[in-house]
C-alpha positions as semicolon CSV with decimal commas, in nm:
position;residue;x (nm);y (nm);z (nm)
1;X;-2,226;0,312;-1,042
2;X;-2,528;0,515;-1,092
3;X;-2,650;0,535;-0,731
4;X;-2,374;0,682;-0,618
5;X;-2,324;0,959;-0,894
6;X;-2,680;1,063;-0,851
7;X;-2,581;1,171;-0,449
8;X;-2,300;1,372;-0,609
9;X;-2,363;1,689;-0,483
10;X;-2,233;1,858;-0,815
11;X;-2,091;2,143;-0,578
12;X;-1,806;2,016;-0,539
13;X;-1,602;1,798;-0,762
14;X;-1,298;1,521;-0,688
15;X;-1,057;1,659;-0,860
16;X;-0,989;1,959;-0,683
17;X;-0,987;1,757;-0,326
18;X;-0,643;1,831;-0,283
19;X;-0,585;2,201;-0,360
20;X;-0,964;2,268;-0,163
21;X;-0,778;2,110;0,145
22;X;-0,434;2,340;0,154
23;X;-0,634;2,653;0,065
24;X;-0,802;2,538;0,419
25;X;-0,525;2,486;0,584
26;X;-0,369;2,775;0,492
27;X;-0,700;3,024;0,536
28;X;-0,682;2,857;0,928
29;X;-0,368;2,945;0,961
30;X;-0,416;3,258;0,859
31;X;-0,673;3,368;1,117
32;X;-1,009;3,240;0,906
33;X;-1,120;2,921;1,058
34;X;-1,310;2,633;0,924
35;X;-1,637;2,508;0,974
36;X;-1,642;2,296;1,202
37;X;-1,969;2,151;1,422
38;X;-2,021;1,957;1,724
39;X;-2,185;1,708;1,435
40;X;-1,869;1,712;1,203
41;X;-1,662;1,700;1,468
42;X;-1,805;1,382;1,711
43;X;-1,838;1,213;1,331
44;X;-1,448;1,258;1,281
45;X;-1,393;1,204;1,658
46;X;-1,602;0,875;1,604
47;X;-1,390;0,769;1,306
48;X;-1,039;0,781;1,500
49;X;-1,170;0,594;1,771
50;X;-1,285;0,306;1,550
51;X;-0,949;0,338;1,393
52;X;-0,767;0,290;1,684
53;X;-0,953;-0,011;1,807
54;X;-0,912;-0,197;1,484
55;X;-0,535;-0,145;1,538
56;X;-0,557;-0,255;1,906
57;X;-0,760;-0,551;1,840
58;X;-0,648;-0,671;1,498
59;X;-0,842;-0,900;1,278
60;X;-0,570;-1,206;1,253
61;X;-0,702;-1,364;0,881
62;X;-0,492;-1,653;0,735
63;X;-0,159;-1,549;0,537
64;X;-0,231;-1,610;0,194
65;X;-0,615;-1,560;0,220
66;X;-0,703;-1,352;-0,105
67;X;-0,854;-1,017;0,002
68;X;-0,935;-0,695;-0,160
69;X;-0,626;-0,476;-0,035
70;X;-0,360;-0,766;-0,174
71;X;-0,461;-0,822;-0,504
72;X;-0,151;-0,585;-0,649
73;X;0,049;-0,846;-0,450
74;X;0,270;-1,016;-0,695
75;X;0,141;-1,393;-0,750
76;X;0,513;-1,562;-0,590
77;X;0,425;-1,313;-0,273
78;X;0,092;-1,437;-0,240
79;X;0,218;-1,808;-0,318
80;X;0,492;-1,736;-0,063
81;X;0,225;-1,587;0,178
82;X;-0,005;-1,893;0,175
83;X;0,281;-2,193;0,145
84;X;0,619;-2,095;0,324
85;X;0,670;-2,241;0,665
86;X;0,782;-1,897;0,773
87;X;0,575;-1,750;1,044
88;X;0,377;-1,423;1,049
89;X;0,643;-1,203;1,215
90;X;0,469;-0,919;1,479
91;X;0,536;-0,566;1,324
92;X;0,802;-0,382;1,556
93;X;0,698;-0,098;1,805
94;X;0,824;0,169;1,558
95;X;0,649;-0,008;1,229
96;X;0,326;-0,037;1,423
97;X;0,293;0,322;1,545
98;X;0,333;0,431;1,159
99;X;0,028;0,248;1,076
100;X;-0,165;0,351;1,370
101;X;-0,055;0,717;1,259
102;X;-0,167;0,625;0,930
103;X;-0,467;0,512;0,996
104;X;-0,503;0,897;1,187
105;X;-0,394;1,082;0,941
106;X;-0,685;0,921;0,653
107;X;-0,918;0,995;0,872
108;X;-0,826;1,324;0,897
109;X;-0,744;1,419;0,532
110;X;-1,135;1,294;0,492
111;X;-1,233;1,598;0,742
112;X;-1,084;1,807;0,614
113;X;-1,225;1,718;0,265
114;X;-1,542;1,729;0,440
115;X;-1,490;2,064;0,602
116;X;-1,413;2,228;0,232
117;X;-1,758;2,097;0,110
118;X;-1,686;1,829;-0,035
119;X;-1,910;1,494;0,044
120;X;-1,806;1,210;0,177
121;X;-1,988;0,896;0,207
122;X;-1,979;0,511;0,210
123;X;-1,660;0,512;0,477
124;X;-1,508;0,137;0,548
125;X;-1,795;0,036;0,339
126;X;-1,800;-0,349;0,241
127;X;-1,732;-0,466;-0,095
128;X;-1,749;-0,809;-0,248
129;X;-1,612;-0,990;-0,598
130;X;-1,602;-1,350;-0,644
131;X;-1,555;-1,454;-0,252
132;X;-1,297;-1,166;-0,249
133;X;-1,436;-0,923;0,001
134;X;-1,261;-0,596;0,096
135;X;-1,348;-0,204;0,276
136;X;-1,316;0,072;0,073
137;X;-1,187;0,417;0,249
138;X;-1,540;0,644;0,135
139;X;-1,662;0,789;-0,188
140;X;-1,593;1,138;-0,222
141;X;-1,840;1,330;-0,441
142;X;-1,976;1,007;-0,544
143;X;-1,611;0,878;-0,639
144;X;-1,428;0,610;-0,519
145;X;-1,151;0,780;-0,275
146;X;-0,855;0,515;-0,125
147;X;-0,653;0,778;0,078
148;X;-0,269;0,715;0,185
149;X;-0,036;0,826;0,419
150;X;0,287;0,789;0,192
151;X;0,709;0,841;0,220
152;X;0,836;1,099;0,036
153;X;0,960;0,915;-0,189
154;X;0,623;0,701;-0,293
155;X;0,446;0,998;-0,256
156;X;0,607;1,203;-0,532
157;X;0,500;0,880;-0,767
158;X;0,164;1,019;-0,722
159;X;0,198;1,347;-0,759
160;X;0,408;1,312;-1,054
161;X;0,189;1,016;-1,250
162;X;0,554;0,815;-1,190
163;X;0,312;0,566;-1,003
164;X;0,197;0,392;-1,368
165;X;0,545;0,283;-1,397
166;X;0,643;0,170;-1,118
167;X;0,370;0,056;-0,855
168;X;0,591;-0,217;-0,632
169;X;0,255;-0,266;-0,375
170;X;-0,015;-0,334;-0,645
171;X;-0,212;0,010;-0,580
172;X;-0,392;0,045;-0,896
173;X;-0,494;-0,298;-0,903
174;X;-0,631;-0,222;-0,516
175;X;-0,803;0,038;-0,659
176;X;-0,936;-0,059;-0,948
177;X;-1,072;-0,399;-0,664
178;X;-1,280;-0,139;-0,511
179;X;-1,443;0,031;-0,779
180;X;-1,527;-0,309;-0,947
181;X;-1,642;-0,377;-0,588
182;X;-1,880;-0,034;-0,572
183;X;-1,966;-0,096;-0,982
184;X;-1,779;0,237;-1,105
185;X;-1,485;0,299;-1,273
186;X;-1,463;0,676;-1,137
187;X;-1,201;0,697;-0,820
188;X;-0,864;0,779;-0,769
189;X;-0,620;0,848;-0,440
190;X;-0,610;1,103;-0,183
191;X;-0,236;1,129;-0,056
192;X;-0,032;1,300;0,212
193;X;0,323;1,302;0,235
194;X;0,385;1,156;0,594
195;X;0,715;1,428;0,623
196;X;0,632;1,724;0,473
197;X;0,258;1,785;0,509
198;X;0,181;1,793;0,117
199;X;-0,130;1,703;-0,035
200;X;-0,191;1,541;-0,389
201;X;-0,447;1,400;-0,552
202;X;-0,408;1,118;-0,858
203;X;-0,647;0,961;-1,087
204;X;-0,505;0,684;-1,303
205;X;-0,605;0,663;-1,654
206;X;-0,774;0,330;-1,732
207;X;-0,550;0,191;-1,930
208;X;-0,312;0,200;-1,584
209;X;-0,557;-0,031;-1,399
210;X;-0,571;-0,385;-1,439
211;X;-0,917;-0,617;-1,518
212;X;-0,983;-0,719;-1,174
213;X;-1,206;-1,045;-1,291
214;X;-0,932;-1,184;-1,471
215;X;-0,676;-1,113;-1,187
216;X;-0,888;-1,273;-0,925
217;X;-0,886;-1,583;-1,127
218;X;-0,474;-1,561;-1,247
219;X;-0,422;-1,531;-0,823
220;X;-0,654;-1,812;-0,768
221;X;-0,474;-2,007;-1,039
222;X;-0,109;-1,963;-0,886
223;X;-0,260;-2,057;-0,578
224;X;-0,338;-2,358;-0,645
225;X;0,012;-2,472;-0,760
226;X;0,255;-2,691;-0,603
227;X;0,569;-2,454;-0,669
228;X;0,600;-2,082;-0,658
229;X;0,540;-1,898;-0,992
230;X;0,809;-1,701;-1,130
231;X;1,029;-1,414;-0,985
232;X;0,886;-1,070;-0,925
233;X;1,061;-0,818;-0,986
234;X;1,418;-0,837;-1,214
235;X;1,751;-0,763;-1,014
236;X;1,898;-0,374;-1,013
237;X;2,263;-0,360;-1,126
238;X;2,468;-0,116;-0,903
239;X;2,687;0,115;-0,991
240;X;2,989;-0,133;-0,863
241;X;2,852;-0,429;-1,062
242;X;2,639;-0,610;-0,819
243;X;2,306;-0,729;-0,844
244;X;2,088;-0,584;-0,562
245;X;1,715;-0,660;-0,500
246;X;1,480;-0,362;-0,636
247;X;1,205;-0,214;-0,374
248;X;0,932;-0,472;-0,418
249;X;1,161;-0,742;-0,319
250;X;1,340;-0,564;0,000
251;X;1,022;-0,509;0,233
252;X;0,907;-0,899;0,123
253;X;0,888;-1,116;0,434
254;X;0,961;-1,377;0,197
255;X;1,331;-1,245;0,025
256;X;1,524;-1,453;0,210
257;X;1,346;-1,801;0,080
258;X;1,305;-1,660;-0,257
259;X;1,648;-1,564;-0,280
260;X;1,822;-1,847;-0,064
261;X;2,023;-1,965;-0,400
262;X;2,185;-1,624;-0,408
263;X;2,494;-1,564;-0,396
264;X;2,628;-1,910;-0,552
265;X;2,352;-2,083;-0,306
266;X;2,506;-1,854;0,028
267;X;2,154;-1,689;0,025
268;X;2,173;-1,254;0,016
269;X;2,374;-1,090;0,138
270;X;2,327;-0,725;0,357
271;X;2,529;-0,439;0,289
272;X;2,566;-0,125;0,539
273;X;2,523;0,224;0,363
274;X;2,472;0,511;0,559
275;X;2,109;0,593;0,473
276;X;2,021;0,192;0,378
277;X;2,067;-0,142;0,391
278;X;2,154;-0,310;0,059
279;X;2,070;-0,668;-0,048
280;X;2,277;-0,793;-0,301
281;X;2,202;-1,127;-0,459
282;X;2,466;-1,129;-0,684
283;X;2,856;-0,990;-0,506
284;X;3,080;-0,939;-0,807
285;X;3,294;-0,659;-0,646
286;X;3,267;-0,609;-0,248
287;X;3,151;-0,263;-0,151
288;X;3,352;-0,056;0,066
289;X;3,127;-0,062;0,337
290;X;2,980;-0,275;0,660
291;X;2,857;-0,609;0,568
292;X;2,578;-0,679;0,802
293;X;2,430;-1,040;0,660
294;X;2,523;-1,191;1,012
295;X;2,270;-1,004;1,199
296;X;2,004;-1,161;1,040
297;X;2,082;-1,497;1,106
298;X;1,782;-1,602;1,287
299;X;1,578;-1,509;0,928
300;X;1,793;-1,715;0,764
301;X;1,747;-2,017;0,949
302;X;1,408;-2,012;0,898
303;X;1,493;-2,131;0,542
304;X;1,780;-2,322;0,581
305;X;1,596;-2,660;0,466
306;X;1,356;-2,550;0,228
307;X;1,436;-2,602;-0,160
308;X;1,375;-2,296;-0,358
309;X;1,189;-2,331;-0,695
């Protein structure tokens, strides 16, 4: 993407987005404030309010519909997405304030980027491969920058590199979508931990992001099939014995079809634990704890006349 190195400042570089922004932080809160300018500031200002119309007037696009920000979607989801008679369920109150704070916070680790010198450009820019259209988040000294509000939990797979390993949402092949989409390779993530207030910043190596060309065309493939494809994710064995879905699988709209032959064809079933809820597909010694299956009965009869493949 040579256009967009040559408006690399060189002042400043990528890498060191994250420790620039808590030395910031931490020289404001220390009596030495930043930077900031009526401009900088109506810009930012600007941003949020954008941000939070797009969340109070959502685009509604067609489940299934292949888009930059789902191609890490595993191909059953995305089958799932496009051909189960389930309906698009409306996010709850509490879900849909996290991604309107989301949404906030991006915004705001970008200013602050901004505010330490660093420059930021190309913001909810456009990009395009093969029909597939998507926005990136902005280019940050010329390099691709998606930023993230994360959990503590997902957030220490960043920090730590753990993400290569285990990447349950498709991020690196998001990613790797929008630098294909800006003709680069150079980008990485900008990430805040949505509890504690820590900054990271990760780069996967290449050989951690997929070829986007060829996944656009294995997606289209499995979408054009009468039956799902294959099973995600394999099942976690728990410490009792049981078989219990792993993370990809438990925030899926789509568990309870893809798993209705659980269970010796009783479907999942939802365990109590006092931090979680636990879906176990496979019950070979009950747990000593609240079994909760019954309170999502109206899910399950969403399914209760569809074959599963």
């Amino acid at each position: 993407m040579e256009n967009i190195k040559s408006e690399a400042t060189g002042q400043k570089r990528i890498d060191t987005i994250a420790t620039d922004i808590k030395t910031l932080v931490a020289g404001i809160s220390n009596g030495k404030p930043a930077n900031v300018t009526e401009e900088n500031m109506d810009k930012f200002l600007k941003n949020i309010k954008e941000a939070f119309n797009s969340w109070n007037n959502p685009v509604r696009e067609k489940d299934g519909k292949l888009r930059m920000s789902v191609l890490g979607k595993p191909p059953r989801q995305l089958w799932y997405d496009r051909f189960s008679p389930k309906k698009t369920k409306a996010y709850d109150a509490s879900l849909n304030i996290k991604f309107l704070y989301g949404h906030i916070l991006e915004h705001l680790l970008l200013y602050l980027a901004e505010l330490t010198g660093h420059k930021i450009g190309d913001q909810q820019k456009k990009v395009e491969i093969d029909n597939i259209k998507g926005h990136i988040d902005a280019t940050v000294d010329g390099e691709v920058c998606d930023v993230k509000s994360a959990s503590s939990f997902s957030f220490k797979k960043f920090k730590t590199g753990e993400l290569v390993g285990d990447d349950p949402f498709g991020y690196h092949a998001q990613l790797s979508g929008y630098e294909t989409g800006m003709g680069t390779k150079a980008g990485g993530f900008l990430v805040m931990d949505k509890s504690s207030g820590d900054v990271c910043f990760y780069k996967p190596d290449e050989l951690a992001k997929p070829n986007v060309p060829n996944l656009i065309k294995t997606l289209q493939d499995t979408l054009k099939r009468n039956s799902p494809p294959d099973r995600c994710y394999q099942l976690s064995e728990t410490k009792g014995g049981n078989k219990s879905l792993p993370i990809g699988c438990q925030f899926c709209a789509h568990k309870w079809e893809c798993y209705k032959d659980a269970n010796d064809g009783k479907g999942l079933r939802v365990f109590k634990y006092s931090n979680k809820f636990v879906y176990l597909a496979e019950v070979n010694r009950q747990p000593n704890v609240e079994e909760i299956t019954k309170n999502f009965s109206e899910e399950l009869k969403t399914y209760g006349k569809r074959k599963v493949v």
